[in-house]
N, C-alpha and C positions, 0 to 999 in steps of 0.2 A: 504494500500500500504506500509506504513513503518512498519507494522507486518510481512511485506511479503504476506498478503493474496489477492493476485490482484484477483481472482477469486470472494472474496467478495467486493471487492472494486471496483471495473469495472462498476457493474450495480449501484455501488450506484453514481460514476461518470456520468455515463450516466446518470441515471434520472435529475441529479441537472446541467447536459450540457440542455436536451431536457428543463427544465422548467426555464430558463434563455433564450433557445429561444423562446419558447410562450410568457416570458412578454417582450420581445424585440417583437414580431412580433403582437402581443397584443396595442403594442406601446409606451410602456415604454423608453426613451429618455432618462435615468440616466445612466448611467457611470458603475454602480455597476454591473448590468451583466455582461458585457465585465470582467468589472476586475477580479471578479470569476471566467469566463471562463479562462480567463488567469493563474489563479493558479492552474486548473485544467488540462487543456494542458502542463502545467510547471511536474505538476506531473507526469502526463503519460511518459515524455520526448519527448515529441511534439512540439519541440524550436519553427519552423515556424510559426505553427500554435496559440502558446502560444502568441510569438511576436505581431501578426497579431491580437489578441483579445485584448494584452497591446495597440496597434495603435486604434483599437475604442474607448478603453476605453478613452484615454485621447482626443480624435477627439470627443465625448460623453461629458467632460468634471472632466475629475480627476483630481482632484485637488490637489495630497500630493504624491511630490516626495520624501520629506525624506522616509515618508513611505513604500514607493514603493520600495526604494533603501534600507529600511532594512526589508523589507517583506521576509522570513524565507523562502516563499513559493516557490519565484520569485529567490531565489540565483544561480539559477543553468543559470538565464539568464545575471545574472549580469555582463561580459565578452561582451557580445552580442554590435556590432556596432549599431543595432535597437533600443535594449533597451537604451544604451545611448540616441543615438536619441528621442528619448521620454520622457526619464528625463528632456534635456534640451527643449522639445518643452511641458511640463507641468508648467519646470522651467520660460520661457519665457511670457507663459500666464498669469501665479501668476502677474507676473514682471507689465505687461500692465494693468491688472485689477488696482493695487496698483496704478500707473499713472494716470488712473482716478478720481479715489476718492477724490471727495474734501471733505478737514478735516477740512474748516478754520471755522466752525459751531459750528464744535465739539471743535477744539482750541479756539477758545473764550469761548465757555461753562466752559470748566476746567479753563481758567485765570478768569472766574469772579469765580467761585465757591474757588478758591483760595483767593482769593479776601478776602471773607467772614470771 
């Protein structure tokens, strides 16, 4: 596609859309389909449909909106009211995960090894 050669690039698109949904429909529950997809529809110029594969991907569980937010692939969503939306609802679950974690295990562990 950035050769300009969309004739050759189309089917190679397509194959790697179809086998992103066999191991989704396969039953794979990881994130990284979706987000593929999404860099593939980004490609095509498929905003909605790009959007709408970023919304499983992170509802899947993606985890890295820096990344996302400087993904090369994804620039052309970067503007997008959705795509916001998604940043701050990956940005959100980071945040919660962090909340739970108890470290007081792990902090005692380094004050005694300091200790030492």
């Amino acid at each position: 596609m950035q050769a300009g050669d969309s004739g050759r690039a189309e089917p190679l698109i397509d194959a790697a859309m179809s086998a992103n949904r066999s191991v989704v429909e396969g039953g794979d529950r990881s994130p990284a389909p979706h987000y593929e997809d999404t860099a593939l529809y980004a490609r095509r110029g498929e905003r909605s449909a790009a959007l709408d594969a970023l919304e499983r991907a992170v509802a899947a569980g993606w985890p890295d909106a820096q990344f996302t937010q400087r993904d090369p692939l994804l620039a052309a969503l970067a503007n997008e009211p959705r795509f916001a939306t998604a940043i701050q609802r990956i940005e959100r679950s980071i945040a919660e995960m962090r909340q739970r974690v108890d470290l007081t295990e792990v902090d005692a562990w380094i004050r005694s090894s300091e200790r030492r």
